[in-house]
Structures are given as structure tokens and as C-alpha cells.
C-alpha atoms as one frame of an Amber mdcrd trajectory, in Angstrom:
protein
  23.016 -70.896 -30.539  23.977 -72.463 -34.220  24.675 -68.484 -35.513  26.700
 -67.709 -32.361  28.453 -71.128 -32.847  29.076 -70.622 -36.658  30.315 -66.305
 -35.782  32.850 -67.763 -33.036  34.176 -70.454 -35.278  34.174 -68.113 -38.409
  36.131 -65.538 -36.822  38.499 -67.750 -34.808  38.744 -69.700 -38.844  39.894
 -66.616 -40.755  42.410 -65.195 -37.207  40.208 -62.007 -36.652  41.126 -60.800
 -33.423  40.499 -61.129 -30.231  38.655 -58.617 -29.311  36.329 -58.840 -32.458
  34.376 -61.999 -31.520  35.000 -61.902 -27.743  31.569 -61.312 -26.867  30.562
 -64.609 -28.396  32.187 -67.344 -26.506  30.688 -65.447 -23.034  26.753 -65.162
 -25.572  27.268 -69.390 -26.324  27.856 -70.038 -22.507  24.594 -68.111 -21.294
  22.405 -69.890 -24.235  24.241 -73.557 -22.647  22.949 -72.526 -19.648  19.958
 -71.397 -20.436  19.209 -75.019 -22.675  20.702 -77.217 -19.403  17.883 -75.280
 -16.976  15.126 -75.663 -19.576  15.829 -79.018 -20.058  16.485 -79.847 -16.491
  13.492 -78.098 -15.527  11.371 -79.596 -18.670  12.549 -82.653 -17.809  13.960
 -83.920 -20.445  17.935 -83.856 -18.831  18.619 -87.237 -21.479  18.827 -84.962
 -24.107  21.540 -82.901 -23.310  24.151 -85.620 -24.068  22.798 -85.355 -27.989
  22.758 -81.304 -27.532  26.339 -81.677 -26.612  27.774 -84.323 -29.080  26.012
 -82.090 -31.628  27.862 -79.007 -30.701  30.919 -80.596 -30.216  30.082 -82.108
 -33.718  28.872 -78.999 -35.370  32.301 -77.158 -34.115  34.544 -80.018 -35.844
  32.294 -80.375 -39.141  32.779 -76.417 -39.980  36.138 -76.292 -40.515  36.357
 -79.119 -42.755  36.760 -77.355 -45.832  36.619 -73.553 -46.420  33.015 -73.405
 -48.053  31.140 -75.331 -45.475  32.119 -72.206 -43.019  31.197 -69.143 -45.862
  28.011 -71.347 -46.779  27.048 -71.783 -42.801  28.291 -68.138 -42.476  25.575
 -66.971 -45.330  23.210 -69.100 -44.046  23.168 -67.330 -40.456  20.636 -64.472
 -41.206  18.487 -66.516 -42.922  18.304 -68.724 -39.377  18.502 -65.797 -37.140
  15.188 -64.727 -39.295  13.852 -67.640 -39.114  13.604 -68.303 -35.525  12.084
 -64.629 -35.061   8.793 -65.881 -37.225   8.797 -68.819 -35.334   8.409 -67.130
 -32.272   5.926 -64.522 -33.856   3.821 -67.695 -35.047   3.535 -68.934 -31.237
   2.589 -65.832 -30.511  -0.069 -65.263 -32.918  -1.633 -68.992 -32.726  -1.748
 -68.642 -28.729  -2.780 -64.915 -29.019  -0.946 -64.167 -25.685   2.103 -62.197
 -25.277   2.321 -62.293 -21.917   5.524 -64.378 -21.791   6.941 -61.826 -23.769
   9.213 -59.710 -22.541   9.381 -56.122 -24.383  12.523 -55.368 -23.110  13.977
 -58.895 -23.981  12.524 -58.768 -27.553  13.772 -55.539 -28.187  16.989 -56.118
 -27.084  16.990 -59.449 -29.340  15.866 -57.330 -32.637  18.266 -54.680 -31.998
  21.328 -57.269 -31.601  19.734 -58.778 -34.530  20.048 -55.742 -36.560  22.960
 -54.146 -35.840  25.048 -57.725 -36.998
């Protein structure tokens, strides 16, 4: 959600058009959702006021000067990366993949790569 926050802002900061970064704003909704039902079903619903004030917060804070955008910018891959060996180290401590969708992770990798 933080890369696909950072994109949307970046592009919206620097006037790209439109139709360059249109995909994100509809990409941030489904991961909101998808964080209000895990939450709601986790049941931890208490934390989605902090979730929101740091979006909100997050949105506000990257504009403030130009380098905090290029540095948050650079810093995307790196995160994007990151979270992918997260999810390989669940997967190799619990040695079960069957939560894992092949479909879903290749679909992830391939966005991943072709930004």
C-alpha cells in the first residue's frame, strides 16, 4: 500500500497525466478494502483509525519538500522487495504453501517486474 501511495502521489507531484497513474488510485482502494476485512475479520477493527490517520498523514508528509518524494520514490523497490522475502520467510518457517495462491503470486511478481 506505502509504494502505491508514494506512485499516486509522485505522479500526481510532478502533473504526469491522467491516464499514467490511473490504475493506482482504483489498486489503493482494493488494498483499503482488503486491510478493513482483515482487520474486521481479525478483530482488531480499533486499529483502523491509526491505519487511516497514517495514510492521511503519509499523503500530507510527501509533498513537503521535493526530496522526501524522490527519496520515498527510490525507496519503493527496495520495499516492494522487501515484503516479497517476508512472505517467502513465512513460507519457508511454516513449510506450507497452501495459502498460496500460484496464480495470485504470479500475478504479484509479474506487476512487480514490469514497474
Amino acid at each position: 500500500l506505502f509504494s502505491f501511495l508514494v506512485f499516486l502521489r509522485y505522479q500526481i507531484y510532478y502533473g504526469y497525466p491522467l491516464q499514467t497513474y490511473l490504475e493506482y488510485p482504483i489498486i489503493i482502494a482494493q488494498d483499503v478494502v482488503l486491510l478493513l476485512f482483515i482487520l474486521r475479520f481479525s478483530g482488531n477493527m480499533k486499529q483502523a483509525l491509526f491505519y487511516a490517520v497514517a495514510f492521511g498523514g503519509g499523503w500530507y508528509m510527501l509533498t513537503l519538500q521535493k526530496w522526501i518524494i524522490d527519496l520515498a520514490m527510490n525507496l519503493c523497490t527496495l520495499i516492494s522487495a522487501a515484503s516479497k522475502v517476508a512472505q517467502l520467510r513465512c513460507l519457508w518457517q511454516t513449510k506450507d504453501s497452501g495459502d498460496v495462491s500460484a496464480l495470485t503470486w504470479s500475478m504479484s511478481a509479474y506487476t512487480c517486474a514490469s514497474k
